[in-house]
C-alpha positions in Angstrom: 103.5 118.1 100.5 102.3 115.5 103.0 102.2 116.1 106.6 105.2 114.2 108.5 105.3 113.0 112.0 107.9 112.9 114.7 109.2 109.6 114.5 110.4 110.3 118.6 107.1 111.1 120.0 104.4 111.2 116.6 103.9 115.0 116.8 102.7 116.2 113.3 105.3 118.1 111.7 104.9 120.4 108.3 108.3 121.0 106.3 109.6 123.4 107.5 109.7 122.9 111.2 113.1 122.5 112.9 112.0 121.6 116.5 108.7 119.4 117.3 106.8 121.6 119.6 106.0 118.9 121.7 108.6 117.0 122.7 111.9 119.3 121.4 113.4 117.1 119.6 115.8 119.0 116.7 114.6 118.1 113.6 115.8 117.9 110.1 114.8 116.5 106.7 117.0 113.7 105.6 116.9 113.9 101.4 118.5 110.1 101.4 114.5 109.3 103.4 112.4 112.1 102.1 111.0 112.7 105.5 111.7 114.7 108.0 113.1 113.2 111.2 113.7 114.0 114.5 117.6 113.6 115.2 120.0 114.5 118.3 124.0 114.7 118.0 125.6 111.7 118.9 127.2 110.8 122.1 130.6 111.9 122.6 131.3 113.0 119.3 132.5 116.7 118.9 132.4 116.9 114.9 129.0 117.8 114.7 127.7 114.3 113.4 124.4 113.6 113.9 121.6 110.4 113.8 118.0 109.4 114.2 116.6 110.1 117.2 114.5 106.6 117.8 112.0 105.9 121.0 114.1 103.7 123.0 112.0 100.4 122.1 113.7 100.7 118.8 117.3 100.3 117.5 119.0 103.1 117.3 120.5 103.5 113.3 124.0 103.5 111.9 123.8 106.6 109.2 125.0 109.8 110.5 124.4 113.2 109.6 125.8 116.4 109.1 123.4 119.9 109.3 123.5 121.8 105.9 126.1 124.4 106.0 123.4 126.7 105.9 121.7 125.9 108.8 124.8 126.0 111.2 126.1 129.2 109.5 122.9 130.9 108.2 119.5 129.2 109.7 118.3 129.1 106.4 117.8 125.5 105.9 116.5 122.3 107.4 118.6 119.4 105.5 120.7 117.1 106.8 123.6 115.9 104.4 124.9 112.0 105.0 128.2 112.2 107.3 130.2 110.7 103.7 129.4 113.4 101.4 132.0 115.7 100.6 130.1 118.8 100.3 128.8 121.2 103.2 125.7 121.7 101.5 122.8 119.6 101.3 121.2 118.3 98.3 119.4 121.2 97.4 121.3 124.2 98.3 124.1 123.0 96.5 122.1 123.6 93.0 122.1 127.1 94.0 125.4 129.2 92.7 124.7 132.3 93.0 123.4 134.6 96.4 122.6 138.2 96.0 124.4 140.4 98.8 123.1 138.7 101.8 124.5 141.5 103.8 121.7 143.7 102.9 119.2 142.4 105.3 116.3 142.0 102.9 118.5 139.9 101.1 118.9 137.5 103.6 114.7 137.0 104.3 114.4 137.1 100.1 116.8 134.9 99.9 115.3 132.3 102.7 112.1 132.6 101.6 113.2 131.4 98.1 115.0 128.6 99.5 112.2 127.4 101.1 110.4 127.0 97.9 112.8 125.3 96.3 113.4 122.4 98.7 109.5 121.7 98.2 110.4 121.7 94.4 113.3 119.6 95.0 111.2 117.1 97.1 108.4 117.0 94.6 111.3 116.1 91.8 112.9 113.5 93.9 109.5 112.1 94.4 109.0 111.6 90.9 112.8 110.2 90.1 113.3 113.2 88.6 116.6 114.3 90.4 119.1 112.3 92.8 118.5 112.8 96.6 122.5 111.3 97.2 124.5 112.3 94.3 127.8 111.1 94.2 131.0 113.0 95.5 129.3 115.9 96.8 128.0 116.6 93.0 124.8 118.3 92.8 121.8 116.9 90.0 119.5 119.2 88.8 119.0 122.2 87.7 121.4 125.4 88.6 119.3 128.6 90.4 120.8 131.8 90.4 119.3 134.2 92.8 119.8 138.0 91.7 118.7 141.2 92.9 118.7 144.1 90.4 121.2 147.2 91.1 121.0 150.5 89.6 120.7 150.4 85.5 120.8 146.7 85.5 117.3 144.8 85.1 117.0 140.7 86.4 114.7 138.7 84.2 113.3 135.3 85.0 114.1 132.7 83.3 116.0 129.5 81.9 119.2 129.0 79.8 121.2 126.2 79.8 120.5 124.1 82.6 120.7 127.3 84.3 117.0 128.8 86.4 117.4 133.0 87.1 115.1 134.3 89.3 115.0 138.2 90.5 115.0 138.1 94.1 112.4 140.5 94.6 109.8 137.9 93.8 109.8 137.2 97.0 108.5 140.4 98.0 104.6 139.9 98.4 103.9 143.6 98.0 106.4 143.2 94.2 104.9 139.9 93.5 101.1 141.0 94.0 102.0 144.5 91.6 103.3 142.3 88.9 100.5 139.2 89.3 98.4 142.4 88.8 100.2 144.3 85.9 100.3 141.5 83.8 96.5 140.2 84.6 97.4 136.9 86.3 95.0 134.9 89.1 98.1 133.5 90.6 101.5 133.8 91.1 104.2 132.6 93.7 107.4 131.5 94.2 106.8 127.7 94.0 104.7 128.6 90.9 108.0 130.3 89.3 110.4 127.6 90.4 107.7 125.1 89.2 107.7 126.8 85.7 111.4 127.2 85.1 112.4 123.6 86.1 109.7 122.7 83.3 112.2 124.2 80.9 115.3 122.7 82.3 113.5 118.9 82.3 112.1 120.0 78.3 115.7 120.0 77.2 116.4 116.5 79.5 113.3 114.8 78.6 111.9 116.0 75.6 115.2 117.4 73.7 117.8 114.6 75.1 115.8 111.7 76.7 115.7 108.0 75.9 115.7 106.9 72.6 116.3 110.5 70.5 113.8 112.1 73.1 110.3 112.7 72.3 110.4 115.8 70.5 107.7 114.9 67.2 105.5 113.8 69.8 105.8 117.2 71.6 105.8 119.0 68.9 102.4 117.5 67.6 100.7 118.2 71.0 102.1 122.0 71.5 103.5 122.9 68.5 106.9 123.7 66.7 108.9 125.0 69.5 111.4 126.5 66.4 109.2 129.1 65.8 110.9 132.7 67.3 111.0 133.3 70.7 111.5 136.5 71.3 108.9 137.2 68.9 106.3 134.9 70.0 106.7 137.0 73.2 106.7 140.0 71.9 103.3 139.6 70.1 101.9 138.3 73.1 102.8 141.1 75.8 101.6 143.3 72.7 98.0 141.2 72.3 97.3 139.0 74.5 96.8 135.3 74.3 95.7 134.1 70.9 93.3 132.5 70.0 90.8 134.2 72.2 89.0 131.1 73.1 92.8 129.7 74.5 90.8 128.0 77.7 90.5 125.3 74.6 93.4 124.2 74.9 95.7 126.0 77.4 96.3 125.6 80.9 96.7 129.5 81.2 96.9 132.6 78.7 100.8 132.7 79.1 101.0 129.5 77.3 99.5 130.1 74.5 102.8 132.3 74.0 104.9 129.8 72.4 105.3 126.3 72.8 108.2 125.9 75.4 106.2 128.2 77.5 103.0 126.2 77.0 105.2 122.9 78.0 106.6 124.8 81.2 102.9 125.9 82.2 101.9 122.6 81.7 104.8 120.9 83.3 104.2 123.6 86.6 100.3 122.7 86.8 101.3 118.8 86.8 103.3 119.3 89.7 100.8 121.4 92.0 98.4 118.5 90.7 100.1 115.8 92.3 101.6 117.9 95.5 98.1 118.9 96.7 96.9 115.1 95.5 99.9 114.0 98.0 98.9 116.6 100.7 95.4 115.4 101.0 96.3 111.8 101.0 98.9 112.6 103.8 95.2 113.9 105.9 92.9 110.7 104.5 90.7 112.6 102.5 87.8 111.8 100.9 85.6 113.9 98.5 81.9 114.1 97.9 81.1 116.1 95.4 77.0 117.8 96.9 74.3 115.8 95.4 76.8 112.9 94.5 76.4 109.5 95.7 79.0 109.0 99.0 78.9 105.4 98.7 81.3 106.0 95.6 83.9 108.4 97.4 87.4 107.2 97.6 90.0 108.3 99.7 92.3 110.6 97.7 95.4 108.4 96.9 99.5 109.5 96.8 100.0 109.7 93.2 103.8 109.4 94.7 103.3 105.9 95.9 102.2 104.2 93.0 97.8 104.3 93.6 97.5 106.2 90.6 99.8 105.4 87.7 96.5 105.7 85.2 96.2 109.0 84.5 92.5 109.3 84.2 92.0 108.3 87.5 94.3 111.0 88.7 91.8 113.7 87.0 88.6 112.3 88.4 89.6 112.5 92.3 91.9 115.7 91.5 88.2 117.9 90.6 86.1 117.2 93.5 89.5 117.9 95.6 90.0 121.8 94.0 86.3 122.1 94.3 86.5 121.5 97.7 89.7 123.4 98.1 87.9 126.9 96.4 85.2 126.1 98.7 86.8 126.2 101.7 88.9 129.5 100.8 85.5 131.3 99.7 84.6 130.0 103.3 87.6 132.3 104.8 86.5 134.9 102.3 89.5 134.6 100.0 89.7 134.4 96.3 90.2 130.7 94.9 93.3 128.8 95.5 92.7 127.0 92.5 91.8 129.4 89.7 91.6 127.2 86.7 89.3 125.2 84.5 90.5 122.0 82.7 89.9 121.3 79.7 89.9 118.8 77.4 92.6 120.2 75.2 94.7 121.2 78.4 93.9 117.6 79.9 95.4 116.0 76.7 98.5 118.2 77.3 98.8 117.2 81.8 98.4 113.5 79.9 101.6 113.9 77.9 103.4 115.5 81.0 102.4 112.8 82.9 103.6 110.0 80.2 106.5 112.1 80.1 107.4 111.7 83.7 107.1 108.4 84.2 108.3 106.8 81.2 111.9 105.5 81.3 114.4 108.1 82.2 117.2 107.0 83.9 119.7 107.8 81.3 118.3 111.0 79.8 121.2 113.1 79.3 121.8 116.1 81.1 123.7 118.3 79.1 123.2 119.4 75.5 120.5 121.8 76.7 119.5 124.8 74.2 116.6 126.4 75.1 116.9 129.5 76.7 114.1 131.7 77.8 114.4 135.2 79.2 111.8 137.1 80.3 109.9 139.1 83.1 108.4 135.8 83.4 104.3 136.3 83.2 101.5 133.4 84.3 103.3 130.9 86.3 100.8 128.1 86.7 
């Protein structure tokens, strides 16, 4: 995520923020821009519309804005929805259909705290033309997110069905997450990683099952496998044994995906995105990279893989090393494990190749219905 600036005074702002600390201007993220802006309610109007707020020297614009829903009502949001649209909810809350009971108070902070991670997951789809950031008619694009929280005799598993993402709310417990990342012997796990994961399921069945031209599914199926093979007892044998082969660094981005191949895609498909996200966060800083003992002359500034500087996918891999070396480094520094815990290799680079392809061939028209994977699970590894 890159760093935005207060287009009022050029205060950095991070995505989140709802006020710049230094000049107090109300801020919000317009979705139709992907930035946040700094914005003020409009001059004698008493409907709650909102606009740009512009330093004087520049002309004011004509769009206005209404606050989510779910910022007036609940603070839990940030986005600004155009004044035309229908809907009370912004782009992104609008995927979500079901809430557990937000009157239990740890709902409420579960509940925000998976919101936040899933506007950086929208934002990092919308970046890649992967969902719309102004559907029509107050319609919502996307995937569907159902938050849950388990009750007494009834168990919430992560996972995808249908165009449909699941996610048991008490993932967003650290103490919960951190018991499970260590129960089922993962280096990392959060609540981007999860969202990350699932939407890799929901774009399988949009891209690979029903894109362009009959989808790409023998061409998937040559570089993970036959996806046909049983799910539940692909799982089954792995909670039992463990990844198979042994050596599944080979070719795997993480054990978990050497379960079956929809969960090797979805692995895949997760690590892709933190790729490009952290590629776009250290462009947003100008960073450059020398590896110690390298030459500096032949350091380049990391580039925005979001802005077209790196289309060739090799040359996304060979500034995206030095950067997670440098990242591990700097956490060791703070005496913390790695932020990056992962080796690539070649096998899992051929597989971040074909995610890549995947992404930005043409997709306009891939459908969005037919889906028919579905993939239940106390969701393991989540890349």
């Amino acid at each position: 995520m890159k760093t935005f600036r207060c287009d009022h005074c050029g205060h950095p702002l991070f995505f989140e923020n709802v006020q710049c600390l230094q000049c107090g201007s109300s801020l919000a993220f317009l979705p139709d821009r992907l930035a946040l802006c700094a914005v003020e309610p409009i001059p004698g109007d008493d409907t709650g519309l909102w606009r740009r707020k512009l330093p004087r020297r520049r002309k004011v614009e004509g769009r206005h804005y209404r606050l989510c829903h779910n910022h007036t009502e609940k603070q839990a949001c940030n986005f600004a929805v155009p004044a035309e649209d229908p809907n009370p909810l912004c782009v992104s809350c609008r995927q979500t259909r079901i809430l557990p009971d937000l009157s239990i108070p740890q709902n409420h902070e579960r509940w925000y705290r998976i919101e936040v991670a899933k506007r950086r997951l929208f934002y990092t789809l919308a970046k890649l033309g992967l969902v719309a950031v102004n559907p029509p008619n107050g319609e919502r694009d996307g995937p569907v997110f159902e938050f849950l929280a388990e009750l007494p005799g009834q168990t919430i598993l992560t996972g995808h069905c249908e165009g449909v993402i699941t996610l048991n709310v008490a993932e967003a417990d650290d103490t919960e997450r951190v018991r499970r990342r260590l129960a089922l012997h993962e280096p990392y796990r959060t609540l981007l990683g999860h969202l990350r994961h699932e939407s890799g399921h929901y774009y399988w069945d949009r891209l690979i099952l029903n894109g362009v031209n009959g989808g790409r599914i023998d061409a998937f199926r040559e570089m993970f496998g036959d996806e046909r093979a049983d799910y539940s007892q692909a799982l089954d044998a792995y909670y039992a044994a463990g990844a198979a082969p042994s050596n599944w660094q080979a070719g795997y981005v993480s054990a978990y995906a050497t379960s079956h191949p929809w969960e090797d895609w979805a692995e895949t498909w997760a690590h892709y995105l933190h790729m490009v996200d952290l590629m776009e966060t250290a462009a947003s800083y100008s960073t450059r990279v020398v590896v110690p003992g390298s030459d500096a002359d032949d350091a380049e500034e990391v580039a925005n893989p979001f802005e077209g500087h790196i289309k060739d996918f090799d040359q996304l891999v060979e500034q995206w090393v030095p950067l997670t070396l440098l990242l591990n480094s700097l956490n060791r520094s703070l005496g913390q494990d790695d932020a990056y815990p992962f080796a690539l290799t070649a096998g899992a680079l051929r597989k971040l190749r074909f995610v890549h392809d995947t992404i930005h061939a043409p997709h306009e028209s891939a459908a969005s219905g037919g889906t028919s994977s579905c993939q239940s699970r106390d969701a393991a590894s989540r890349t």
